[in-house]
C-alpha positions in Angstrom: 55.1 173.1 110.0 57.8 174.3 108.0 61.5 174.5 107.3 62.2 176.5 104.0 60.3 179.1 102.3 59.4 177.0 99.4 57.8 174.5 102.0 55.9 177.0 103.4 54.7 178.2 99.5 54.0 174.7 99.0 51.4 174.6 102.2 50.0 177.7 101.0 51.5 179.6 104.0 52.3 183.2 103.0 55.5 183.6 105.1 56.8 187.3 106.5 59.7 187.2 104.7 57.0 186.9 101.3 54.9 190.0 102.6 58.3 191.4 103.0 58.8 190.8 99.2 55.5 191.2 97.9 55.5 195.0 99.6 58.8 196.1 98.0 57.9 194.4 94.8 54.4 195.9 95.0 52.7 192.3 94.4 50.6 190.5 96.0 51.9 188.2 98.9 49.7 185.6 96.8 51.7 186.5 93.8 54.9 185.5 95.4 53.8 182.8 97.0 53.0 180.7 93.8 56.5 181.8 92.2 58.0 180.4 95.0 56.2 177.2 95.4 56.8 176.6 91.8 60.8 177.5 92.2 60.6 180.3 89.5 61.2 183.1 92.7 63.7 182.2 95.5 64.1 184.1 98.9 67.1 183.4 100.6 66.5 183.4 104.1 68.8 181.8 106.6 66.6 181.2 109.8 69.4 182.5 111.4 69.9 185.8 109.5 68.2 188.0 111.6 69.4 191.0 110.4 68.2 190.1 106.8 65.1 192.6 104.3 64.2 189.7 102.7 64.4 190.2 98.5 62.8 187.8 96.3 65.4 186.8 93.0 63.0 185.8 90.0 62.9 186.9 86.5 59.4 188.7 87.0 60.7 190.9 89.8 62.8 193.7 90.1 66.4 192.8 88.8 68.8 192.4 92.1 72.4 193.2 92.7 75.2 190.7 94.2 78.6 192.6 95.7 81.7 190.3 96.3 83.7 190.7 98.8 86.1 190.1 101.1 89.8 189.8 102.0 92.6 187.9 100.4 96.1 186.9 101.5 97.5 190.2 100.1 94.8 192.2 101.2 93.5 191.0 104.7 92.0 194.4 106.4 88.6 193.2 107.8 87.3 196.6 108.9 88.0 197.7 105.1 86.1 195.5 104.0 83.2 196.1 106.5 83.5 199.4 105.0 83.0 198.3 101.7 80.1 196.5 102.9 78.3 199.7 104.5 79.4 201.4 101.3 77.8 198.9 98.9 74.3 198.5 101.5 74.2 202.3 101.1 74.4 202.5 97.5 71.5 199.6 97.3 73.3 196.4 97.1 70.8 193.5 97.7 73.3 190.7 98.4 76.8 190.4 99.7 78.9 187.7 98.8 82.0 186.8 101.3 84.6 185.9 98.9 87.5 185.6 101.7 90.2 183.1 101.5 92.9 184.3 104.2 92.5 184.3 108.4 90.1 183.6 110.8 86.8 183.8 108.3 84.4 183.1 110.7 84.1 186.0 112.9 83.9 188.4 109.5 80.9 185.8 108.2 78.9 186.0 111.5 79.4 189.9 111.9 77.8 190.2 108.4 74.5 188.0 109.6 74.1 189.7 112.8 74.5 193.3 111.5 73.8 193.3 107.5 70.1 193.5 105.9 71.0 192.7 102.8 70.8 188.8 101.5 74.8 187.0 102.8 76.1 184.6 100.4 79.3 182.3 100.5 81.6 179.7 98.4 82.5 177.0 100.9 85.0 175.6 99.3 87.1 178.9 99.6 87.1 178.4 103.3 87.8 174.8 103.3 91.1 174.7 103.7 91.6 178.3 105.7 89.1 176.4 108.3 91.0 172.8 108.5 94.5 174.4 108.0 94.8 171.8 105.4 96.2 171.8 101.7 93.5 170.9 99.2 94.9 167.5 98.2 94.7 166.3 102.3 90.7 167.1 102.4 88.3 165.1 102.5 84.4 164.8 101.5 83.1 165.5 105.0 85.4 168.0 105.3 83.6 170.0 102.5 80.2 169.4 103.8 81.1 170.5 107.5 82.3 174.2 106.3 78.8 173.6 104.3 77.3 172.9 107.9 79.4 175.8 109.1 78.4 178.0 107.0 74.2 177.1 107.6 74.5 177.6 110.9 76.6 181.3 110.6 73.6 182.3 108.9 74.5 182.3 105.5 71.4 182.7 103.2 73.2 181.3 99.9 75.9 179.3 99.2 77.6 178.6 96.0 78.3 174.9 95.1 80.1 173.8 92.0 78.1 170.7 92.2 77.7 170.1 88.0 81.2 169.2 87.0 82.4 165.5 87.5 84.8 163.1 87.2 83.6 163.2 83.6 84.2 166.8 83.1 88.4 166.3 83.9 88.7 164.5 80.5 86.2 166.7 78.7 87.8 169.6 79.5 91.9 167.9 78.8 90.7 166.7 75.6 88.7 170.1 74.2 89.6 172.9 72.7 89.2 175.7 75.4 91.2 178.8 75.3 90.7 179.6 79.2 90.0 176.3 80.8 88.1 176.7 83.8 87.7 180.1 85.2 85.7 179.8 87.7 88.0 180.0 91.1 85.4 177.5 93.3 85.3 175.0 89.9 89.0 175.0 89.5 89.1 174.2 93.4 87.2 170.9 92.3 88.7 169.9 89.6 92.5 170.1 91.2 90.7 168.1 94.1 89.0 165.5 92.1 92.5 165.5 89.6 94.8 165.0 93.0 92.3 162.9 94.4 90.7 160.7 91.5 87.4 161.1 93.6 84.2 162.2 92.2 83.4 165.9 93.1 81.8 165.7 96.8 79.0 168.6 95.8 78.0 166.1 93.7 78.3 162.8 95.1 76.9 164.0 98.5 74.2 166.3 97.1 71.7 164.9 98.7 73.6 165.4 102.3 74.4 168.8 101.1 70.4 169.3 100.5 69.6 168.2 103.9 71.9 170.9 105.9 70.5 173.1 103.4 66.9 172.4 104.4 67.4 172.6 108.0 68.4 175.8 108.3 66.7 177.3 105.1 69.7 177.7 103.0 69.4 178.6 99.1 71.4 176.7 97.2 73.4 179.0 94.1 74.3 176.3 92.0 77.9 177.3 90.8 78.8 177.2 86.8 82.4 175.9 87.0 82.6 175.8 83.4 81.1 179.6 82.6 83.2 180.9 80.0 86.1 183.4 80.8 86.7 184.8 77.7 84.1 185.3 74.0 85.9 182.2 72.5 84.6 180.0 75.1 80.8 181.2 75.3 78.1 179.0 74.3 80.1 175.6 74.2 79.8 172.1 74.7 81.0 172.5 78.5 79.1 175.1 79.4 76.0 173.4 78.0 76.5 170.1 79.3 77.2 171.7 83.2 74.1 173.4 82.6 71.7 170.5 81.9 73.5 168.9 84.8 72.9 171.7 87.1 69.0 171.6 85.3 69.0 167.8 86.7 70.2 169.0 90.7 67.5 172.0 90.7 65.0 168.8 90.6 66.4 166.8 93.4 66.6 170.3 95.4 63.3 171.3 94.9 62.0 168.0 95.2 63.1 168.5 99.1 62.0 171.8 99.2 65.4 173.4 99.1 65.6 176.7 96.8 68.1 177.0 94.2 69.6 179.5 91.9 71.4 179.0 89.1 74.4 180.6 88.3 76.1 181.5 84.7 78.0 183.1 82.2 80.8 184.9 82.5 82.3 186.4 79.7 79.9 186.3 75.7 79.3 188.2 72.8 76.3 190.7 72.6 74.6 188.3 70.0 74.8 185.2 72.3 73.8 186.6 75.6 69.6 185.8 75.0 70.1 182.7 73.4 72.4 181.5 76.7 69.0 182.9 78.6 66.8 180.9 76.9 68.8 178.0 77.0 68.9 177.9 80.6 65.4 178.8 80.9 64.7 175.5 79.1 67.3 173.6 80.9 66.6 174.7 84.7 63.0 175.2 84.4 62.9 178.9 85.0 64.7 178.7 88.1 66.1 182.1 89.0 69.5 182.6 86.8 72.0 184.6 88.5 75.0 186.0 85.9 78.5 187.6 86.1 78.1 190.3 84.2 78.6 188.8 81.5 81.2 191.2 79.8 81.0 191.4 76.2 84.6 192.3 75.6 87.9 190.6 76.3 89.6 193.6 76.4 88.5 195.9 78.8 90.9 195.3 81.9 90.6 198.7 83.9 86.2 199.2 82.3 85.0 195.8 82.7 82.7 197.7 85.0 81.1 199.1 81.8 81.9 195.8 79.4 79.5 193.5 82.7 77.1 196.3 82.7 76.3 196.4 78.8 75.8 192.4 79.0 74.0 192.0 82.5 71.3 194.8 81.1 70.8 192.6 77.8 71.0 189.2 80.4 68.6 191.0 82.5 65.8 192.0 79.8 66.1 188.2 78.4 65.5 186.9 81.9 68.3 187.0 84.2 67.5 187.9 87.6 70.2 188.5 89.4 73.4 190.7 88.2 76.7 190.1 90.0 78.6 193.1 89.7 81.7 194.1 88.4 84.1 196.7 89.5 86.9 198.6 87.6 89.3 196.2 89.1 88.3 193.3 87.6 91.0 190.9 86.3 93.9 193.6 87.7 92.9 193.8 91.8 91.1 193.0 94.8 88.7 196.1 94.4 88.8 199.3 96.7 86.5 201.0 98.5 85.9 203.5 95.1 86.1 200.1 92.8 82.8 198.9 94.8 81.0 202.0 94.5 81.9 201.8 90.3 80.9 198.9 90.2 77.6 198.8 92.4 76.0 202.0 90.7 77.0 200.1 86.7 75.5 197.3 87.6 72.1 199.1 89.0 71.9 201.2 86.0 72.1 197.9 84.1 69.9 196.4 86.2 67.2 199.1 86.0 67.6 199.4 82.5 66.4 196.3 81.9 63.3 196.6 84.3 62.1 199.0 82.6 62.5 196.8 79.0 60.5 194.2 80.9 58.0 196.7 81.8 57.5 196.0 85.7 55.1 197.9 87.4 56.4 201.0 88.7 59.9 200.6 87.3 59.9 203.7 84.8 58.0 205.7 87.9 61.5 207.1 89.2 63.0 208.6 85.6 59.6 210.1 84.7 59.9 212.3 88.2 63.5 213.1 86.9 62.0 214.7 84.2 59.4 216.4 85.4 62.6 217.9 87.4 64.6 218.7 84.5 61.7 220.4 83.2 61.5 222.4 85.9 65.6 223.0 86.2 64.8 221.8 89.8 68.6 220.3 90.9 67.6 219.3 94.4 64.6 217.0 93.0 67.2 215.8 90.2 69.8 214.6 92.9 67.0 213.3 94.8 65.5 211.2 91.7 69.6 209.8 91.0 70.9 206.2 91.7 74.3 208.2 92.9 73.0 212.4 94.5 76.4 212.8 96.1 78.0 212.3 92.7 75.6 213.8 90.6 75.6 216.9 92.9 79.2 216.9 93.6 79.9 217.2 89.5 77.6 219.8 89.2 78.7 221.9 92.2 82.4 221.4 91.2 82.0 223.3 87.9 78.9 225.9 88.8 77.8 227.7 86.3 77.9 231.6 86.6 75.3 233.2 89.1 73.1 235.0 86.6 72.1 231.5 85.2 72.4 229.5 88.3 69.3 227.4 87.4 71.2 226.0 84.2 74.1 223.9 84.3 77.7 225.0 83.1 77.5 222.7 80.1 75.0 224.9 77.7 74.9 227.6 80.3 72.1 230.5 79.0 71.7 228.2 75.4 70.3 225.3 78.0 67.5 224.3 75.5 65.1 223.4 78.6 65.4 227.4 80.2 64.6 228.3 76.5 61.7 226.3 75.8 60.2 227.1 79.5 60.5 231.0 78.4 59.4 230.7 74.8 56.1 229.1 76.3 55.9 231.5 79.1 56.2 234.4 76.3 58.8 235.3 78.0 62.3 237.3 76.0 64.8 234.5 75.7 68.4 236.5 76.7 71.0 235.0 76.0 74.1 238.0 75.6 
C-alpha cells in the first residue's frame, strides 16, 4: 500500500503515472522508478487530478515548462484566463501555475483539475486571505495550513511554500545590504506576517503538519526561494545561500515521509554565475529537482525579459535545472495577455530544448535533424510541421510570399537561396537566376 509516488518507488512498485513518464521520456519504467525513489525525479500527481499526463521533473529528463497564471484584482476575467490556459496546453506547456489573488478562487482551481492534463500548481498563501476574507496581520497558523488542506483536496499537484525564511531571516535581511529586498511575492507575504506578528513563519514551524496533508493526497511540495534575487546585484549572496541550505535541510524531512519536493530558485543573475548557483544547489538539496525563474540575465529588459529568462533558463537548464518557469513580455510592466503567454511559452521551450540537446538526451536533437532534411529539400509543409510555433512560422512566410516562379524559395534570398543552388549544382542542373 501506498500514498505518494515516491512510496510506491520506494516498494519497488512501478506506478502508471511512471509508465506514463518513462513512455514520453523514452526510459525505462525501471529507470524512473529509482530516480524517484532516490528524490532526484518528482511526478507531481494529486490523487485527485484526474485529468493530469503525468510528466516527470528531473535533471536527466527532458527540461519542462511552468506557465503562471491567473487573475488579479485589476484584471479578474476567469474565462480569459481559461483561455490562456488552453492557449499555453496547446503550445506544450507542462504545468500551470494558478497565481490568482482576487474572487472566488476556488471554482477556477477545481475547473483546472477536472479539465487540464497538464501538471496544476498553487501558492497558498496568495489565497489565504481571499479565502478567510481576512487581512494578513488577523491570520493565523491554521489558517495557512487549511488553504494548504484546501488546496490538496482541489487537486492541486504542487504547491509552493516559502518554508526557508525565519524569524531569523527578518534581521538578516534589515541589517544587509540588499538592493531589492525580497522579491519574491509569497516570501514577502511571510515576512510582513511574521514582522506584524513576531511569530515564526507557520511553513516552517508546522512543516511537519504541512508534510502530512501533503502525503495524504500525494502533493509535491515546490519549496519556495523567498530570498531569490530580483535583480544581478543580489545574485549569489549570503541570503540566498543560507535559504538554500535551509530548504536543503526540509527536502530531508519531506523525503524522509515520502513526500516529493522540488526546489525552487533564482530569479534574476549574471551569465557567469548561473552554473555555479546550479551546482551549489545541487550540493545543497541533494539533486533534488531545481525548478528556476528564468533567471534573466539583465536588469534592463522591461518589455524582452521574455528573451533576457530564456538566455539564462537554457544556460540553468544545461547545468542542471529541470524545470523553467517562463517569462512573458510583460514581465515587471503587466499581468500578461493572451499574446504575452504565447511569447513567453514558445522562449522558454526553445530555451528549454536548447539545453536538451547540450545534455545530449536521447532523441532530443531527432526533431531539428528532420527540419533539415526539410530545408534540404525546400519542403515548407514538413518545415512547419518540424516547428515549436507552425502557425507562426507559416503565417510569416505566407505574409511575404515570394514571387511564383520561385515559390519553393522564401522571399528572403528569393532565386540566390543558397539551398535551391546547391540542390541544382548537384543535380547538374543550370542554376538561373535573371
Amino acid at each position: 500500500m501506498y500514498h505518494t509516488q515516491m512510496e510506491a518507488a520506494r516498494q519497488n512498485i512501478i506506478t502508471k503515472e511512471m509508465e506514463t513518464v518513462a513512455k514520453k521520456e523514452g526510459r525505462s519504467g525501471e529507470f524512473i522508478r529509482e530516480l524517484v525513489a532516490k528524490g532526484e525525479v518528482a511526478i507531481p500527481a494529486n490523487v485527485h487530478h484526474k485529468s493530469l499526463s503525468a510528466e516527470g521533473i528531473g535533471a536527466k529528463l527532458r527540461t519542462k515548462i511552468n506557465v503562471n497564471l491567473g487573475v488579479s484584482r485589476d484584471v479578474s476575467d476567469y474565462d480569459l484566463e481559461m483561455k490562456k490556459v488552453m492557449t499555453a496546453v496547446e503550445l506544450g506547456a507542462d504545468a500551470i501555475m494558478d497565481l490568482s489573488s482576487h474572487g472566488d478562487t476556488e471554482p477556477f482551481r477545481k475547473k483546472l483539475t477536472a479539465e487540464c492534463p497538464a501538471m496544476i500548481g498553487t501558492v497558498p498563501i496568495y489565497d489565504s486571505v481571499i479565502h478567510h476574507k481576512r487581512d494578513l496581520g488577523e491570520l493565523t497558523a491554521e489558517d495557512f495550513l487549511e488553504v494548504v488542506r484546501l488546496h490538496a483536496e482541489n487537486g492541486v499537484d504542487f504547491v509552493t511554500l516559502h518554508s526557508g525564511i525565519t524569524r531569523g531571516t527578518i534581521d538578516k535581511i534589515k541589517s544587509g545590504s540588499r538592493k531589492m529586498n525580497i522579491v519574491s511575492r509569497g516570501g514577502s507575504l511571510v515576512f510582513a506576517w511574521m514582522s506584524m506578528t513576531g511569530k515564526e513563519n507557520p511553513f516552517y514551524e508546522y512543516f511537519d503538519e504541512i508534510l502530512d496533508i501533503c502525503y495524504e493526497h500525494d502533493v509535491t511540495i515546490s519549496l519556495g526561494d523567498a530570498c531569490r534575487p530580483g535583480c544581478l546585484a543580489d545574485a549569489t549572496d549570503a541570503a540566498q545561500i543560507d535559504e538554500l541550505i535551509t530548504l536543503g535541510k526540509l527536502t530531508e524531512r519531506a523525503w524522509a515521509k515520502n513526500v516529493q519536493v522540488m526546489v525552487e530558485g533564482p530569479g534574476h543573475v549574471p551569465l557567469n554565475q548561473i552554473a555555479a548557483n546550479m551546482e551549489i544547489q545541487k550540493t545543497l538539496c541533494h539533486n533534488a529537482p531545481f525548478y528556476v525563474l528564468g533567471p534573466l540575465v539583465t536588469d534592463i529588459a522591461p518589455g524582452y525579459d521574455h528573451i533576457t529568462a530564456a538566455i539564462g533558463g537554457a544556460i540553468a537548464a544545461t547545468a542542471g535545472a529541470a524545470f523553467l518557469c517562463y517569462v512573458t513580455p510583460a514581465e515587471h510592466l503587466a499581468l500578461p495577455n493572451v499574446d504575452d503567454v504565447r511569447e513567453g511559452i514558445i522562449a522558454s521551450k526553445i530555451a528549454a530544448h536548447a539545453a536538451d540537446i547540450a545534455k545530449g538526451l536521447p532523441g532530443a536533437r531527432d526533431i531539428d535533424d528532420k527540419m533539415a532534411d526539410a530545408r534540404r529539400k525546400l519542403d515548407w509543409e514538413a518545415q512547419y510541421a518540424c516547428a515549436l510555433d507552425p502557425a507562426t512560422a507559416k503565417r510569416v512566410r505566407e505574409e511575404r510570399a515570394p514571387e511564383d516562379d520561385h515559390a519553393d524559395t522564401c522571399s528572403m534570398c528569393g532565386k540566390f537561396c543558397a539551398v535551391r543552388s546547391m540542390n541544382k549544382a548537384l543535380k547538374g542542373e543550370v542554376i538561373d537566376i535573371l
